[in-house]
VMD Tcl script that draws the C-alpha trace (Angstrom):
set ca {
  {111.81 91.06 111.42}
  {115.09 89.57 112.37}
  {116.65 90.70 116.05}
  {119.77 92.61 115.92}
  {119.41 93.81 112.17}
  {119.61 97.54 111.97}
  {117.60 97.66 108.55}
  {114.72 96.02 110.17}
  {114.66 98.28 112.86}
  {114.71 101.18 110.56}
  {112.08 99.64 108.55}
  {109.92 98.92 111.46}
  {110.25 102.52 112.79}
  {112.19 101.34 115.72}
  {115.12 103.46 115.03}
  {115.30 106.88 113.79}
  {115.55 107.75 109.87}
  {114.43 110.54 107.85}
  {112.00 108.70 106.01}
  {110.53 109.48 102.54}
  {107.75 107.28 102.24}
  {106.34 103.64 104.06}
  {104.17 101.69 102.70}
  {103.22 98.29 104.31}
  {106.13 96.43 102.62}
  {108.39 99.10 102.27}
  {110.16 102.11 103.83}
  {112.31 104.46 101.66}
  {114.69 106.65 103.43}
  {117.51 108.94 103.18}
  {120.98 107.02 103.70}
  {122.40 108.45 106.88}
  {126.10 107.72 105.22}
  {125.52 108.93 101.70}
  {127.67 108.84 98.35}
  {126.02 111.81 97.29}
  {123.60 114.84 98.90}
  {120.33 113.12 98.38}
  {121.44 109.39 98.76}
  {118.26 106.99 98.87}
  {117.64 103.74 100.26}
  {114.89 101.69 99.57}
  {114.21 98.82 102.43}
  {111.69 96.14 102.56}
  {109.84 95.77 105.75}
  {110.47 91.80 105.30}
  {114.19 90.51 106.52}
  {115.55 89.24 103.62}
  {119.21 88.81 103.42}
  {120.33 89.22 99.98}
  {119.23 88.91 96.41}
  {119.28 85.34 96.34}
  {116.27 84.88 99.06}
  {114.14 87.84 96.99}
  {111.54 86.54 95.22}
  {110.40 87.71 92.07}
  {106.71 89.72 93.10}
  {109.09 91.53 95.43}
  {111.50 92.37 93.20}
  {109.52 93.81 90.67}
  {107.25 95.76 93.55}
  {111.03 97.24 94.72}
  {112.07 98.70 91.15}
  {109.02 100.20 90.64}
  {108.95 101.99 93.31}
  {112.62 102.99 92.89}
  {111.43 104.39 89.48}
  {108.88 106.69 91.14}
  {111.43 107.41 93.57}
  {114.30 109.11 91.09}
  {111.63 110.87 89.25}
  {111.27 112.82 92.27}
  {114.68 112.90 93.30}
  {115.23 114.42 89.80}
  {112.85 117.03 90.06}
  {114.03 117.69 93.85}
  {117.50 117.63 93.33}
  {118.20 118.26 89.87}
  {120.44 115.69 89.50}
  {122.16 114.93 86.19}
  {122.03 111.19 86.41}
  {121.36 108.25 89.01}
  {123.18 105.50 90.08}
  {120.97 101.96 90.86}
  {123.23 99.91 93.61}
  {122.65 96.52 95.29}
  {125.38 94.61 96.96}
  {125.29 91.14 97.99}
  {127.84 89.27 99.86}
  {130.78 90.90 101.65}
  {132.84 90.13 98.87}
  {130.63 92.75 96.57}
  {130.76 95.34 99.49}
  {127.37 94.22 101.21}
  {128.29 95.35 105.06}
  {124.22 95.34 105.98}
  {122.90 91.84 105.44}
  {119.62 93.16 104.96}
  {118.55 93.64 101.05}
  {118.64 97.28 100.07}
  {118.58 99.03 96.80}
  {120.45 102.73 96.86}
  {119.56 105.27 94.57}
  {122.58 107.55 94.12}
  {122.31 110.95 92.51}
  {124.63 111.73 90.38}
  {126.25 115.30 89.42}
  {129.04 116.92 86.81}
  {132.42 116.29 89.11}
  {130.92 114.74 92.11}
  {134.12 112.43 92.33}
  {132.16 109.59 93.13}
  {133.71 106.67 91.30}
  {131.74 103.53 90.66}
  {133.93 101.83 87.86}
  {135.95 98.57 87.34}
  {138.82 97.44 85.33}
  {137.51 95.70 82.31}
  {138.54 91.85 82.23}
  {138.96 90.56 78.43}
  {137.36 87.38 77.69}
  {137.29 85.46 74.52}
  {134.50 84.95 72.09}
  {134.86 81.02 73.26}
  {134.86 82.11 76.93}
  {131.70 84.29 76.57}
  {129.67 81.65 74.75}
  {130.39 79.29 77.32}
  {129.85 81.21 80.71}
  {126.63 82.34 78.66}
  {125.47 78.50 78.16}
  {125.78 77.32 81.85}
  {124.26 80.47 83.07}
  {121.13 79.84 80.26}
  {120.76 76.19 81.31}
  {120.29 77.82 85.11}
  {117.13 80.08 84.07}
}
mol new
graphics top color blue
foreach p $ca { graphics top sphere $p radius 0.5 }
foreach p [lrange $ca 0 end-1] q [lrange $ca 1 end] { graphics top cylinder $p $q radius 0.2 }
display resetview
């Protein structure tokens, strides 16, 4: 638990949240500032900043669980699709430095608009962007 970090102190019960479910690793709660009626976030007990410091056990324990988690939120709130958001770095709209994953429901004419402008790359770009990133992994 980090001091000063509002997602830890949700996570740890110290502040207030309408919470969904807890686990010992993980509490999933209703965004207080949502996108959309319904707007989940799921939030590890553990301070970890950002994607980068996630490790992989963790990562895989989060998306299953947000798979359980918009199964019900489908059935609950019939929603007609489901965004799955993580930010990381300001830059990318990350304003908690806390790793969360939001689960946005998604309805006919909600207005919510999570699109970009598409960038055109060449063939030759692609293949090598693609290469440096393989030789990473």
């Amino acid at each position: 638990m980090k001091q000063g970090c509002i997602f830890c102190n949700i996570a740890h019960g110290i502040m207030e949240s309408v919470t969904l479910f807890e686990n010992l690793e993980f509490r999933v709660i209703l965004d207080k500032f949502p996108a959309a009626k319904g707007h989940v976030l799921i939030l590890p007990k553990e301070h970890i900043e950002d994607i980068y410091e996630l490790d992989a056990e963790t990562a895989g324990k989060i998306f299953a669980l947000a798979t359980i988690v918009a199964k019900a939120m489908r059935e609950v709130l019939a929603c007609e699709g489901l965004n799955v958001l993580q930010n990381n770095g300001e830059v990318a709209g990350q304003t908690v430095h806390h790793f969360h994953l939001h689960l946005i429901p998604r309805f006919e004419q909600d207005h919510i608009n999570i699109s970009w402008p598409i960038q055109e790359l060449s063939d030759d770009d692609l293949e090598t962007i693609g290469q440096a990133i393989s030789k990473q992994i």
